[in-house]
HTML snippet that shows the backbone in 3Dmol.js (N, CA, C, O; Angstrom):
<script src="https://3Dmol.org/build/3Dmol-min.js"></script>
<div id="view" style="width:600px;height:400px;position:relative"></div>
<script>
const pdb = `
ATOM      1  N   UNK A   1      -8.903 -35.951 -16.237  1.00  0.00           N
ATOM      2  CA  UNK A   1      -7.896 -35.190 -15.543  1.00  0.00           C
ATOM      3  C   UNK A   1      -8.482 -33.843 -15.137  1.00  0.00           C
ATOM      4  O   UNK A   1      -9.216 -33.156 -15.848  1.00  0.00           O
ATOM      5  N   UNK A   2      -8.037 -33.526 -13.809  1.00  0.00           N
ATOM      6  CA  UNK A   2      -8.867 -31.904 -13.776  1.00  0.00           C
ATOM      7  C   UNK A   2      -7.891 -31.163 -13.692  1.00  0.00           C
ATOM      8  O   UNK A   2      -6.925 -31.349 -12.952  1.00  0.00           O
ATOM      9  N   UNK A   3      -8.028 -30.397 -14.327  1.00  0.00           N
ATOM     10  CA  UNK A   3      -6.335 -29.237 -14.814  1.00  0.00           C
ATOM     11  C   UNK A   3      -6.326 -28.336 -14.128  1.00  0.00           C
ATOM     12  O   UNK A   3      -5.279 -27.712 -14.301  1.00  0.00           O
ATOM     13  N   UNK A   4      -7.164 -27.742 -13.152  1.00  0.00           N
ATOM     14  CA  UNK A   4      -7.309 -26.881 -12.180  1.00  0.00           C
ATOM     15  C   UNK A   4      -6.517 -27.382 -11.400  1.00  0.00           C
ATOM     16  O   UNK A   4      -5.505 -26.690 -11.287  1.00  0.00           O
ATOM     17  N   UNK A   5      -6.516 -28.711 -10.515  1.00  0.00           N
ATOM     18  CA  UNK A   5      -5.470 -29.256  -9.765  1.00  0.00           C
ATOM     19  C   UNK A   5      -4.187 -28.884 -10.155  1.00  0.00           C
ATOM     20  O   UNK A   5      -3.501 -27.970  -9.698  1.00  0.00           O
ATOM     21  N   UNK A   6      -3.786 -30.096 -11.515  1.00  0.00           N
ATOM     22  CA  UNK A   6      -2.672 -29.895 -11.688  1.00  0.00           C
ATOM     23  C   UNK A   6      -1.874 -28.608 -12.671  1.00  0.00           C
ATOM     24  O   UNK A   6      -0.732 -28.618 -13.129  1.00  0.00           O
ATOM     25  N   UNK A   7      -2.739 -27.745 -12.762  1.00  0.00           N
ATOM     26  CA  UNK A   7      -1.753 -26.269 -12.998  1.00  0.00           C
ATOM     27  C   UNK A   7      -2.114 -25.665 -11.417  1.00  0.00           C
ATOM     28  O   UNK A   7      -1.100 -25.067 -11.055  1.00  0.00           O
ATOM     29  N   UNK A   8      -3.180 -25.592 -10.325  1.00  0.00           N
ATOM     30  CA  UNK A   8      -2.382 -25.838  -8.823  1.00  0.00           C
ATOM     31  C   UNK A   8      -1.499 -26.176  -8.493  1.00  0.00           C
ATOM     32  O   UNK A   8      -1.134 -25.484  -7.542  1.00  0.00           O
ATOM     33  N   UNK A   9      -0.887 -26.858  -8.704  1.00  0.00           N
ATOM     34  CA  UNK A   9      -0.067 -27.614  -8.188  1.00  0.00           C
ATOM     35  C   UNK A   9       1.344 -26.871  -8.771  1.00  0.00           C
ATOM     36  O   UNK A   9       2.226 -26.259  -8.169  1.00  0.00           O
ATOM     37  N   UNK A  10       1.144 -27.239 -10.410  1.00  0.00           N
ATOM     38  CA  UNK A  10       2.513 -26.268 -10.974  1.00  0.00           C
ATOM     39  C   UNK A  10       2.716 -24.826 -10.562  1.00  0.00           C
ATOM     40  O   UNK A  10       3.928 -24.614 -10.613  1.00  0.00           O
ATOM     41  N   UNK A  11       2.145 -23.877 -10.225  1.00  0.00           N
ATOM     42  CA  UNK A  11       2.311 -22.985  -9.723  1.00  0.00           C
ATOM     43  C   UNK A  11       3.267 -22.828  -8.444  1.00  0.00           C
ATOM     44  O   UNK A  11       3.697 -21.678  -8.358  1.00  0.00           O
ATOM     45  N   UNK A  12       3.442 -23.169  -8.042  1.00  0.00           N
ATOM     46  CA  UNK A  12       4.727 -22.886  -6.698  1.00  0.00           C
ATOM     47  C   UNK A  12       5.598 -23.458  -6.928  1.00  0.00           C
ATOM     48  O   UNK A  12       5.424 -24.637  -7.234  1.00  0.00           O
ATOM     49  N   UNK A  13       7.026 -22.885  -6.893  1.00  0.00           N
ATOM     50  CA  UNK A  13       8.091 -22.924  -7.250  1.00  0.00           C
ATOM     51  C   UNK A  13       8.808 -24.208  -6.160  1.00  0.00           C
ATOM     52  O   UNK A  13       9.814 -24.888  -6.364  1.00  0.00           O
ATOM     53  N   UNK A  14       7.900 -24.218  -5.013  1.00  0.00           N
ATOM     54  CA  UNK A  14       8.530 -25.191  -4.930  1.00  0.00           C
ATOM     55  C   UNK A  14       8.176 -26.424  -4.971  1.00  0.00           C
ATOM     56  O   UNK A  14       8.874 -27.382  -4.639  1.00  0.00           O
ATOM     57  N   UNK A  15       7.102 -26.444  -5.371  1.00  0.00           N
ATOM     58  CA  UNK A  15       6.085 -27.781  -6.207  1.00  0.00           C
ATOM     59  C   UNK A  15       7.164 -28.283  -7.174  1.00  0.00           C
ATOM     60  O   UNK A  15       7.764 -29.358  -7.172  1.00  0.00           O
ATOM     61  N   UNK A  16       7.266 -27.135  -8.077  1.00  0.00           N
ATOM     62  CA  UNK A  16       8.535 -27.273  -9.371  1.00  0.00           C
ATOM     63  C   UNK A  16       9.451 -27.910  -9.237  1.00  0.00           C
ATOM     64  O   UNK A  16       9.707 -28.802 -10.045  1.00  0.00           O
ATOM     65  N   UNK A  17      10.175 -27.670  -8.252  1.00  0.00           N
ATOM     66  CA  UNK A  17      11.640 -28.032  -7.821  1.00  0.00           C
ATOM     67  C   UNK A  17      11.289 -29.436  -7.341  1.00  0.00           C
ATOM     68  O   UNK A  17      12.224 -30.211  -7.543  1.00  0.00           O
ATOM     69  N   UNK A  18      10.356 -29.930  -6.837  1.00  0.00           N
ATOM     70  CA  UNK A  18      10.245 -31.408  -6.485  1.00  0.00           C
ATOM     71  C   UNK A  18      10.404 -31.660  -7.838  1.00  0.00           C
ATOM     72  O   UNK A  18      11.456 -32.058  -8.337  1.00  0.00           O
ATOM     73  N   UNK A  19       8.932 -31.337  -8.702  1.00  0.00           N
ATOM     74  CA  UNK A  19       8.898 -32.060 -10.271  1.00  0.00           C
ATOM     75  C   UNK A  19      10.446 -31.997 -10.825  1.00  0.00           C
ATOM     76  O   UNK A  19      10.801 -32.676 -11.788  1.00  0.00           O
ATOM     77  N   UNK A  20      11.216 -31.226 -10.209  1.00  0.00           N
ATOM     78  CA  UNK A  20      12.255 -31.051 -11.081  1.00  0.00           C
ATOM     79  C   UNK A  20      13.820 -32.226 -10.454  1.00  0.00           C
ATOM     80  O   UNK A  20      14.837 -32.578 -11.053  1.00  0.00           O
ATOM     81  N   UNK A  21      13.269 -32.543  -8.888  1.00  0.00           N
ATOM     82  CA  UNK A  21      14.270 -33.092  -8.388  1.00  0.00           C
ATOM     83  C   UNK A  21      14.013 -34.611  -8.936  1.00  0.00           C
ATOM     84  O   UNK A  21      14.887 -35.459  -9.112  1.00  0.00           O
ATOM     85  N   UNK A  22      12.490 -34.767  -9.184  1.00  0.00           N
ATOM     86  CA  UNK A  22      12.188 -36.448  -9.324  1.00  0.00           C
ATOM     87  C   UNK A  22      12.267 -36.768 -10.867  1.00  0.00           C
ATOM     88  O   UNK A  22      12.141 -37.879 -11.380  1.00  0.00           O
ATOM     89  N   UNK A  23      12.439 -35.891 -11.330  1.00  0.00           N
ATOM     90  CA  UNK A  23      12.903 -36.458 -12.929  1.00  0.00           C
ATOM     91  C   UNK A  23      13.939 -37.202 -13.095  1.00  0.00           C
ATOM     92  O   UNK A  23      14.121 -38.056 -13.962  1.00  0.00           O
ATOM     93  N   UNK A  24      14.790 -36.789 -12.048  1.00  0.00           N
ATOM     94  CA  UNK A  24      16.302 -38.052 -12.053  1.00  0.00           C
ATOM     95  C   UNK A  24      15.790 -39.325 -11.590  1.00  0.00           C
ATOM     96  O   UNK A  24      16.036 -40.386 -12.164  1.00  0.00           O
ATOM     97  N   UNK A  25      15.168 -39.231 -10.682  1.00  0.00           N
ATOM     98  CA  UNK A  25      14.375 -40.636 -10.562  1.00  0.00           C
ATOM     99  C   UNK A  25      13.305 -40.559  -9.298  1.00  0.00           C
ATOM    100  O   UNK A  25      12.652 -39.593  -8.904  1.00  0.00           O
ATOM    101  N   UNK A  26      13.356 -41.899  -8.808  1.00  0.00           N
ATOM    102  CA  UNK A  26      12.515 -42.260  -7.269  1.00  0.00           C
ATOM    103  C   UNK A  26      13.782 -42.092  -6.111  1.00  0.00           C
ATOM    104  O   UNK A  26      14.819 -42.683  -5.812  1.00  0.00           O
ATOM    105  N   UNK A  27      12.800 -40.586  -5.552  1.00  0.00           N
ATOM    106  CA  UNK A  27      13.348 -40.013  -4.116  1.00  0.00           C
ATOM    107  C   UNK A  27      12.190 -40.420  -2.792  1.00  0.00           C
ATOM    108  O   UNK A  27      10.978 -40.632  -2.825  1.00  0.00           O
ATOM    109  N   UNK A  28      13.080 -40.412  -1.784  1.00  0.00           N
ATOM    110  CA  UNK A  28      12.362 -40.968  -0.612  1.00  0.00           C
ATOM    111  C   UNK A  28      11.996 -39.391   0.046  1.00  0.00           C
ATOM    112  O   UNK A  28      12.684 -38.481  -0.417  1.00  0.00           O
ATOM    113  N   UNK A  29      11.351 -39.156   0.696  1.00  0.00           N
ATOM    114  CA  UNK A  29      10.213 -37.874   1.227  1.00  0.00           C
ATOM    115  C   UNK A  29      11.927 -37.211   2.046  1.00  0.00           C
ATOM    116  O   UNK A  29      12.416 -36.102   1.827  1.00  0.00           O
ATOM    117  N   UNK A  30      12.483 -38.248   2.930  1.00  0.00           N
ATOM    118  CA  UNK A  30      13.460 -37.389   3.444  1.00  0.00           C
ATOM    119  C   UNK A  30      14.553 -37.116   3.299  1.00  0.00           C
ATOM    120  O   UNK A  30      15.235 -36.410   4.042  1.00  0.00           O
ATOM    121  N   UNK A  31      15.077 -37.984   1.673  1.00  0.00           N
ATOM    122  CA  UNK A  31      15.837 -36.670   0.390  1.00  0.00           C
ATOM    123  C   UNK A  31      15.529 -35.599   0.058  1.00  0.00           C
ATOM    124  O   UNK A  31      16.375 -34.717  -0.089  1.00  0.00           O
ATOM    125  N   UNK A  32      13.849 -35.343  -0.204  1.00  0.00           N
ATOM    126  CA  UNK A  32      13.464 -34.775  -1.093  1.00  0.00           C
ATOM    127  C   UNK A  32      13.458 -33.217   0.030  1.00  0.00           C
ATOM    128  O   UNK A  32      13.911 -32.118  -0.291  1.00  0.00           O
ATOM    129  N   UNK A  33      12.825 -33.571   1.319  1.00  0.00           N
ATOM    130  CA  UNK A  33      12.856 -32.415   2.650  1.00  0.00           C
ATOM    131  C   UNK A  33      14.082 -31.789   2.814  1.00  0.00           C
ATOM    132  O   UNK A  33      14.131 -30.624   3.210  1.00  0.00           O
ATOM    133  N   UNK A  34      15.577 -32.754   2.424  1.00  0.00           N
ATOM    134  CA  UNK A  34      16.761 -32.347   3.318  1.00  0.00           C
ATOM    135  C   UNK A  34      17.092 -30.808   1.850  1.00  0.00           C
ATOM    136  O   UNK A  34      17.727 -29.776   2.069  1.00  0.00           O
ATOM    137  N   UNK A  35      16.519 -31.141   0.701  1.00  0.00           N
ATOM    138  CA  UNK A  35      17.056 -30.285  -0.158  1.00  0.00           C
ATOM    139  C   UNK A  35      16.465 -28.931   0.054  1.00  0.00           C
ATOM    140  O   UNK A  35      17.035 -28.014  -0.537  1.00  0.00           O
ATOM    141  N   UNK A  36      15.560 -28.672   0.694  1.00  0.00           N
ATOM    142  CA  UNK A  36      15.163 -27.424   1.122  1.00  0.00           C
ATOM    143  C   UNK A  36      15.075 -26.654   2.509  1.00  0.00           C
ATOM    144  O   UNK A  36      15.174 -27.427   3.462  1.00  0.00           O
ATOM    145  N   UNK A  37      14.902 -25.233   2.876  1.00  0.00           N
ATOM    146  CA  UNK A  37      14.801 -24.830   4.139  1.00  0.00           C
ATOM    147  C   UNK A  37      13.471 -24.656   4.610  1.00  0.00           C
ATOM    148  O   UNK A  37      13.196 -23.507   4.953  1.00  0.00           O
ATOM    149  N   UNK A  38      12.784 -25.317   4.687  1.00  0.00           N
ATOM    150  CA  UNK A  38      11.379 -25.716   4.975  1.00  0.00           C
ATOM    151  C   UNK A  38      11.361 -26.208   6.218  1.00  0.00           C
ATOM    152  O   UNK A  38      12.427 -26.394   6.805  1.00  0.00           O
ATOM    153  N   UNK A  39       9.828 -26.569   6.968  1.00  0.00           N
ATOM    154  CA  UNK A  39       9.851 -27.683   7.497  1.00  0.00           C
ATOM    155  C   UNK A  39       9.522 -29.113   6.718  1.00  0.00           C
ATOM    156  O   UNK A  39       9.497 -29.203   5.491  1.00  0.00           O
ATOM    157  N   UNK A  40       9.268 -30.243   7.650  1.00  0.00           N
ATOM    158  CA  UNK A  40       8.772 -31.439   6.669  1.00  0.00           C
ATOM    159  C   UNK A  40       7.034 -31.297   6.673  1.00  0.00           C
ATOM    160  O   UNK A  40       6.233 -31.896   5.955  1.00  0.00           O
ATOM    161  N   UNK A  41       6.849 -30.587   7.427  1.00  0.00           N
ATOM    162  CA  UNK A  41       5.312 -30.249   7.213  1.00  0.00           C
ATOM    163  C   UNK A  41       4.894 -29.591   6.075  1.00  0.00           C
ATOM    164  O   UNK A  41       3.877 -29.816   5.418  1.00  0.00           O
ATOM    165  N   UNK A  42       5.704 -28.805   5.897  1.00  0.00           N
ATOM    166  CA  UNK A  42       5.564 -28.319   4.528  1.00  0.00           C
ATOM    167  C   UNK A  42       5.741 -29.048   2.943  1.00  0.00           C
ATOM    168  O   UNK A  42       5.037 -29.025   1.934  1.00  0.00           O
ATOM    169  N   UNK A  43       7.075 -29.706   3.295  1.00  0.00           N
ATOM    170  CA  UNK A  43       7.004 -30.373   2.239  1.00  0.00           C
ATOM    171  C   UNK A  43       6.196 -31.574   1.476  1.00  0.00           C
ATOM    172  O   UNK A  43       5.836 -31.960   0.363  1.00  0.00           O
ATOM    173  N   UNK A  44       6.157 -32.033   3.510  1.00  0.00           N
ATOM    174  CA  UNK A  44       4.663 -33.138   2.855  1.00  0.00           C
ATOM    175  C   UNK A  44       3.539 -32.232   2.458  1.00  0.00           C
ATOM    176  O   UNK A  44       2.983 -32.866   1.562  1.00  0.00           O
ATOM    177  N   UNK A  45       2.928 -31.169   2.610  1.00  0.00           N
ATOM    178  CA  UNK A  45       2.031 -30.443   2.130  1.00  0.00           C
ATOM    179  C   UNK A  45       2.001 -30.146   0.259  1.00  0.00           C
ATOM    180  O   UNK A  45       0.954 -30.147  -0.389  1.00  0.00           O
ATOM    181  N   UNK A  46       3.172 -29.948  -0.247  1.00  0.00           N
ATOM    182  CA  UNK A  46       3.685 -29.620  -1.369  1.00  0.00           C
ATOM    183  C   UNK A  46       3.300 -31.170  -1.896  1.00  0.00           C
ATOM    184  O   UNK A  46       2.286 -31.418  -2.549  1.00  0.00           O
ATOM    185  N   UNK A  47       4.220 -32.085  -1.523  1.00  0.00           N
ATOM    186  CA  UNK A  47       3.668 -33.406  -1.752  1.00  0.00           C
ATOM    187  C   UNK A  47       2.282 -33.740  -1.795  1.00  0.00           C
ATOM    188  O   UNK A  47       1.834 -34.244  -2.825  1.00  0.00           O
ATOM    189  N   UNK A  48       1.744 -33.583  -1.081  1.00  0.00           N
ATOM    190  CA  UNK A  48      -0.103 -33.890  -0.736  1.00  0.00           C
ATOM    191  C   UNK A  48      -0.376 -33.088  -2.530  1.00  0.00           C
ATOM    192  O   UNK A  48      -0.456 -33.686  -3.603  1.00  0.00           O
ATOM    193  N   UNK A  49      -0.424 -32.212  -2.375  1.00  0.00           N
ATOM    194  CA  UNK A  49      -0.784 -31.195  -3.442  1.00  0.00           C
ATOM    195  C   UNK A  49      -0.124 -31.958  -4.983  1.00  0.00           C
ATOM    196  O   UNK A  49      -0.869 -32.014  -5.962  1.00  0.00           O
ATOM    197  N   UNK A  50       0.395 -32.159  -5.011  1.00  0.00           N
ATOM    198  CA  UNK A  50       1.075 -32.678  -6.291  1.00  0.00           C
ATOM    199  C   UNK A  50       0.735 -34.517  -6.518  1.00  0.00           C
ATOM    200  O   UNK A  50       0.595 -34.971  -7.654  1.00  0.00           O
ATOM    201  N   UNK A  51       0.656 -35.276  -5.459  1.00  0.00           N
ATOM    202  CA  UNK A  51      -0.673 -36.360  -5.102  1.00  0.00           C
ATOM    203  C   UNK A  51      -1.308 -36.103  -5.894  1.00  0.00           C
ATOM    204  O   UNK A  51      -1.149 -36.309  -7.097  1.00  0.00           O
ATOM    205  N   UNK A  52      -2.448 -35.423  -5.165  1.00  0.00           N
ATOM    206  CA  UNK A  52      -3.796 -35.069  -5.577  1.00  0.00           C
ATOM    207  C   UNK A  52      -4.187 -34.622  -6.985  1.00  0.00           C
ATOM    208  O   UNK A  52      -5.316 -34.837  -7.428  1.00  0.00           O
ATOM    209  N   UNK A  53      -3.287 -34.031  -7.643  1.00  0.00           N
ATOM    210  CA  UNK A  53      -2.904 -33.724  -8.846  1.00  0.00           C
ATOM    211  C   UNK A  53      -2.472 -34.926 -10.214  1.00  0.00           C
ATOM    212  O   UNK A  53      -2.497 -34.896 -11.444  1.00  0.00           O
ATOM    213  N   UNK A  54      -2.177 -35.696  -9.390  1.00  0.00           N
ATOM    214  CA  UNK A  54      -2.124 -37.192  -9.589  1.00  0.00           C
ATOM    215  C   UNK A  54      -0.070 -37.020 -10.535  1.00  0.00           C
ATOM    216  O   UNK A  54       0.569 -37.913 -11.094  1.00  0.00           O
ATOM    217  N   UNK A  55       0.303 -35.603 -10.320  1.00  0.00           N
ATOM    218  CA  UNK A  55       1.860 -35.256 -11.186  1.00  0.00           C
ATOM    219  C   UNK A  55       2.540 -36.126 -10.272  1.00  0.00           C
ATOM    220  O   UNK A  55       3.576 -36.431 -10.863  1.00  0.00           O
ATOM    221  N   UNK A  56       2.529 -36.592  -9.353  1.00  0.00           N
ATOM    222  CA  UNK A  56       3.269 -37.643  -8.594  1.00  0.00           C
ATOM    223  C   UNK A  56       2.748 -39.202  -7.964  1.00  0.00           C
ATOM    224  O   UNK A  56       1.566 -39.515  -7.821  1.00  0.00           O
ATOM    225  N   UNK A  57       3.708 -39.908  -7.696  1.00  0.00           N
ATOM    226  CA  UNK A  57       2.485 -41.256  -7.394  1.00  0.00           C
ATOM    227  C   UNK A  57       3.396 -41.883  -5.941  1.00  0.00           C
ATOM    228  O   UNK A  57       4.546 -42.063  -6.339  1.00  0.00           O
ATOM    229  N   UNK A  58       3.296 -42.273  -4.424  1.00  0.00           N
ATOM    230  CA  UNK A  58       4.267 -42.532  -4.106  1.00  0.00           C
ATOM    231  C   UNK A  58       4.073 -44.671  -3.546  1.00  0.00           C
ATOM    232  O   UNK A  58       3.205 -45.512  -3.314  1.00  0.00           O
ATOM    233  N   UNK A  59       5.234 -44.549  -3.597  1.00  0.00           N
ATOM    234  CA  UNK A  59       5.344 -46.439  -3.206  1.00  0.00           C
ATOM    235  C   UNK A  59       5.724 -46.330  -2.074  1.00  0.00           C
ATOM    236  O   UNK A  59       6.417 -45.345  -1.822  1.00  0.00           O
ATOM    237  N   UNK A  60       5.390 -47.363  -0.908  1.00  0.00           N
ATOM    238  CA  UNK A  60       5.605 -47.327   0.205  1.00  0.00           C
ATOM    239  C   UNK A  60       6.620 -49.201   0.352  1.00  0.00           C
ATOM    240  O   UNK A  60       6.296 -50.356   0.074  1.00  0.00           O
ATOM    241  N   UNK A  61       7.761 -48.609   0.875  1.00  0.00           N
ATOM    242  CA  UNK A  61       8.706 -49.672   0.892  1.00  0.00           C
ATOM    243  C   UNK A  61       9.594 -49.797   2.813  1.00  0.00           C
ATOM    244  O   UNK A  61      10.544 -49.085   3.139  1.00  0.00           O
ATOM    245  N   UNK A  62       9.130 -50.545   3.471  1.00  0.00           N
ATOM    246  CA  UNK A  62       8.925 -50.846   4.715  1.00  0.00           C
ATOM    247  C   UNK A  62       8.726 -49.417   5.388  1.00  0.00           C
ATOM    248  O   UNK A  62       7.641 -48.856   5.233  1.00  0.00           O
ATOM    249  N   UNK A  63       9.676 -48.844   6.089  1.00  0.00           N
ATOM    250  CA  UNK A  63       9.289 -47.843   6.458  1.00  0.00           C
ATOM    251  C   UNK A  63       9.180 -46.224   6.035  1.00  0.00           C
ATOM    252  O   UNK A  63       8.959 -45.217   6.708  1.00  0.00           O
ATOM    253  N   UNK A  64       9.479 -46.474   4.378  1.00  0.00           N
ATOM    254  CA  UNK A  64      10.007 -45.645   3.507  1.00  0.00           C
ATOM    255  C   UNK A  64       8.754 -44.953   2.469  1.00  0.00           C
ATOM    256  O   UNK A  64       8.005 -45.732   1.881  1.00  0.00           O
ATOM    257  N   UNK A  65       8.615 -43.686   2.321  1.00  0.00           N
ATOM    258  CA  UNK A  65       7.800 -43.450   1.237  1.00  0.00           C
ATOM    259  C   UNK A  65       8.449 -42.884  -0.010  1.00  0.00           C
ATOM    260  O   UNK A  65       8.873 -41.742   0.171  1.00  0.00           O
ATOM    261  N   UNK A  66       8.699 -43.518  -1.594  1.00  0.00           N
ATOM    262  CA  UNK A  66       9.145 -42.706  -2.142  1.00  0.00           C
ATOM    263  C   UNK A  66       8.202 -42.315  -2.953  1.00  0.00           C
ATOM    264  O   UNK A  66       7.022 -42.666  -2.943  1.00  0.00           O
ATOM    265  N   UNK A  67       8.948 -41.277  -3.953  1.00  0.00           N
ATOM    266  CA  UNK A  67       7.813 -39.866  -4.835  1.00  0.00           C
ATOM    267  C   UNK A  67       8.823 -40.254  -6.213  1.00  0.00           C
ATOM    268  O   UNK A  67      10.037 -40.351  -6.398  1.00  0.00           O
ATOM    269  N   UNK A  68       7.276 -40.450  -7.255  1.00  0.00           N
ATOM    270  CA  UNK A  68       7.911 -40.709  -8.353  1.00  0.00           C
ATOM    271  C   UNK A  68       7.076 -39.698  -9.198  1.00  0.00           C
ATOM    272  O   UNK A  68       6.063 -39.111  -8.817  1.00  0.00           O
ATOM    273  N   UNK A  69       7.805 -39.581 -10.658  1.00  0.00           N
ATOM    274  CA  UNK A  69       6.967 -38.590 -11.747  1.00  0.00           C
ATOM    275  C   UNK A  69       5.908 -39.529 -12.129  1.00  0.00           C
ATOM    276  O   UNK A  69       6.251 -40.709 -12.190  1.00  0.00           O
ATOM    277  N   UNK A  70       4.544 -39.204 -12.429  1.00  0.00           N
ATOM    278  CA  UNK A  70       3.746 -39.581 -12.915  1.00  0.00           C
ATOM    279  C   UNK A  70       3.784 -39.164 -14.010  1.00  0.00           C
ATOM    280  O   UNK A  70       3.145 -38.112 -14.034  1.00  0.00           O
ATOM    281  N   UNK A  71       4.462 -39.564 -15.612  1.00  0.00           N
ATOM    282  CA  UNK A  71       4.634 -38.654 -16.284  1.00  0.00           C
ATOM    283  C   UNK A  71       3.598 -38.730 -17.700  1.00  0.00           C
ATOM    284  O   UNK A  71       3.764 -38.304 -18.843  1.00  0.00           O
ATOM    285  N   UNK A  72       2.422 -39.508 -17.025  1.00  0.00           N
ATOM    286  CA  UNK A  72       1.419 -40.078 -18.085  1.00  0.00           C
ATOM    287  C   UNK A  72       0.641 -38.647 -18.136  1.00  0.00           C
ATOM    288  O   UNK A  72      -0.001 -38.274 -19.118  1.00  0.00           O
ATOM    289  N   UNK A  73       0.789 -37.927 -16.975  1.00  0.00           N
ATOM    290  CA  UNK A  73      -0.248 -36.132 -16.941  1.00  0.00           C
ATOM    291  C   UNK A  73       0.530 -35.415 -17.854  1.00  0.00           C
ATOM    292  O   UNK A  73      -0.020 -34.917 -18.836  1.00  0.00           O
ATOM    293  N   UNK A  74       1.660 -35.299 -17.681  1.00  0.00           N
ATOM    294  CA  UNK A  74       2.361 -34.119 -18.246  1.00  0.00           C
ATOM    295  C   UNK A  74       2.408 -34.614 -19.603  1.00  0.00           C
ATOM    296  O   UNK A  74       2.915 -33.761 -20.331  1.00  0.00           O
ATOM    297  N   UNK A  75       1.900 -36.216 -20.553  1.00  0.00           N
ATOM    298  CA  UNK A  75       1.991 -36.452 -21.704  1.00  0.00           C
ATOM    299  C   UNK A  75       0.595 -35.905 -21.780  1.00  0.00           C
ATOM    300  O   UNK A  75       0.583 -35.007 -22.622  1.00  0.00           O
ATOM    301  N   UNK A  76      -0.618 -36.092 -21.222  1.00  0.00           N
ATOM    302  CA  UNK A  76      -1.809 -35.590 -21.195  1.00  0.00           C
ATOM    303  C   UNK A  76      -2.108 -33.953 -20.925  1.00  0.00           C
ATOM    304  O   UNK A  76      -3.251 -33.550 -20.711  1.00  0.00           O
ATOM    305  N   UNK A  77      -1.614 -33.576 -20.940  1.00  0.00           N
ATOM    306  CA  UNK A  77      -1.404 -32.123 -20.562  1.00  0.00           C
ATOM    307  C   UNK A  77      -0.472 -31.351 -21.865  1.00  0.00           C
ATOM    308  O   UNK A  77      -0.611 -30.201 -22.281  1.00  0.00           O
ATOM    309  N   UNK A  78       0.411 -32.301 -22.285  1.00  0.00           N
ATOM    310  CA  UNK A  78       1.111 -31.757 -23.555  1.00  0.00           C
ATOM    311  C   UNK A  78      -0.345 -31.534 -25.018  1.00  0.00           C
ATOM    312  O   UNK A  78      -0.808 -30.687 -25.782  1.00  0.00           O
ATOM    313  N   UNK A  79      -0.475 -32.757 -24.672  1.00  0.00           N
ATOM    314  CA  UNK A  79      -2.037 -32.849 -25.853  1.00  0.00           C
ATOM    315  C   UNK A  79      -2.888 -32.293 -26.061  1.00  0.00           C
ATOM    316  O   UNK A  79      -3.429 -32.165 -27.159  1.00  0.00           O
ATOM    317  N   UNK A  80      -3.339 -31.631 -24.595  1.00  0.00           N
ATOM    318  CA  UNK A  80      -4.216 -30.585 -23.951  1.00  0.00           C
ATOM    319  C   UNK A  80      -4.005 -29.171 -24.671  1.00  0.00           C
ATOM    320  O   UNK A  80      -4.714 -28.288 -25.154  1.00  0.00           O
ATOM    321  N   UNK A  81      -2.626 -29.440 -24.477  1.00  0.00           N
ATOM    322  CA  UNK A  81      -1.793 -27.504 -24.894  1.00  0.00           C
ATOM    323  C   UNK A  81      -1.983 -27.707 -25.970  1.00  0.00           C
ATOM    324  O   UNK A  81      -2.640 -26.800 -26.481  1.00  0.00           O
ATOM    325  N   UNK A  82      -1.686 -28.616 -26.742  1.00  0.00           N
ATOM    326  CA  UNK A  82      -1.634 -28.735 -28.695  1.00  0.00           C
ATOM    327  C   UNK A  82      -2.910 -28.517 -29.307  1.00  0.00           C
ATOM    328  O   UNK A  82      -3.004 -28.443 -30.532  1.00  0.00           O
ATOM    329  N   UNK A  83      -3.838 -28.415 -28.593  1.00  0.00           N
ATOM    330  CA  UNK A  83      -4.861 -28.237 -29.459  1.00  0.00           C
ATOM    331  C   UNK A  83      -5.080 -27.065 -29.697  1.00  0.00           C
ATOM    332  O   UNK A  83      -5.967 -26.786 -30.504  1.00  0.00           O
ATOM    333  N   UNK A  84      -4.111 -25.754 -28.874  1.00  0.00           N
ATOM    334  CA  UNK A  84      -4.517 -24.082 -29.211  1.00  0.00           C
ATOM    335  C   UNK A  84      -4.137 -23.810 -29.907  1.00  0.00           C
ATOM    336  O   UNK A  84      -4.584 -22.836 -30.512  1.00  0.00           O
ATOM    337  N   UNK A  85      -2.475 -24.818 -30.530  1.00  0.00           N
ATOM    338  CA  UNK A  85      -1.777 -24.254 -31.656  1.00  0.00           C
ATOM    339  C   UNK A  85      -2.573 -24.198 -33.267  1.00  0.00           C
ATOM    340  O   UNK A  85      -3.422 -24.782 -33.939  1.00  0.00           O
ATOM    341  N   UNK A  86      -1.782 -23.248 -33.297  1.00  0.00           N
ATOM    342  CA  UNK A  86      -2.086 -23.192 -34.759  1.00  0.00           C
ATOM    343  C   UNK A  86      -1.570 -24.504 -35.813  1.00  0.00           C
ATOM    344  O   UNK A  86      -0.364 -24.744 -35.756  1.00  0.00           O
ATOM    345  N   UNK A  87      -2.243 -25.196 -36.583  1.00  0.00           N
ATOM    346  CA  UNK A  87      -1.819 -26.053 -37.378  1.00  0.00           C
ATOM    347  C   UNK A  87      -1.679 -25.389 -38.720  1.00  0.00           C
ATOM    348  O   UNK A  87      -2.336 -24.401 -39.049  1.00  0.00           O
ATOM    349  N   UNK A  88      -0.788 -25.984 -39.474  1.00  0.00           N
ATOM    350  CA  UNK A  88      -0.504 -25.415 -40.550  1.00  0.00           C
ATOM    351  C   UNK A  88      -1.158 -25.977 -42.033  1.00  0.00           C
ATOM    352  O   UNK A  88      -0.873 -25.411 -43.088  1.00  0.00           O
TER     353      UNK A  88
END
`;
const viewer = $3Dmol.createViewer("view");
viewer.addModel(pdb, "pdb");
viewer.setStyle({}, {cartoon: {color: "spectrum"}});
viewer.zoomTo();
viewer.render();
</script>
């Protein structure tokens, strides 16, 4: 995993707000656009970025793309953080 990406990626708030809209489940790109004042260029950009990061994964269903949590990083990334703590 390269964590440079995906804490890239977590950094913009509105990166977040996707991670935060797709936790309810699998959204299609032009749910996910209508919830903000953006363009869709942008949001696919935000998307691309969170891709690449591998925090999202999307399925393509006829003419449809949806965006799901990849939530195998953020268990890999929890594990990551645990190792600074202090153990007792």
């Amino acid at each position: 995993m390269d964590f440079r990406k995906t804490f890239k990626a977590l950094s913009d708030p509105v990166r977040l707000e996707i991670l935060k809209m797709l936790k309810n489940g699998r959204m299609s790109a032009g749910d996910i656009a209508s919830k903000f004042d953006i363009t869709n260029a942008t949001v696919s950009y935000h998307l691309s970025l969170l891709k690449q990061a591998d925090l999202i994964y999307e399925t393509k269903i006829k003419n449809f793309i949806y965006y799901e949590l990849n939530t195998t990083v953020f268990d890999d990334l929890v594990i990551w953080i645990k190792q600074f703590s202090k153990e007792e």
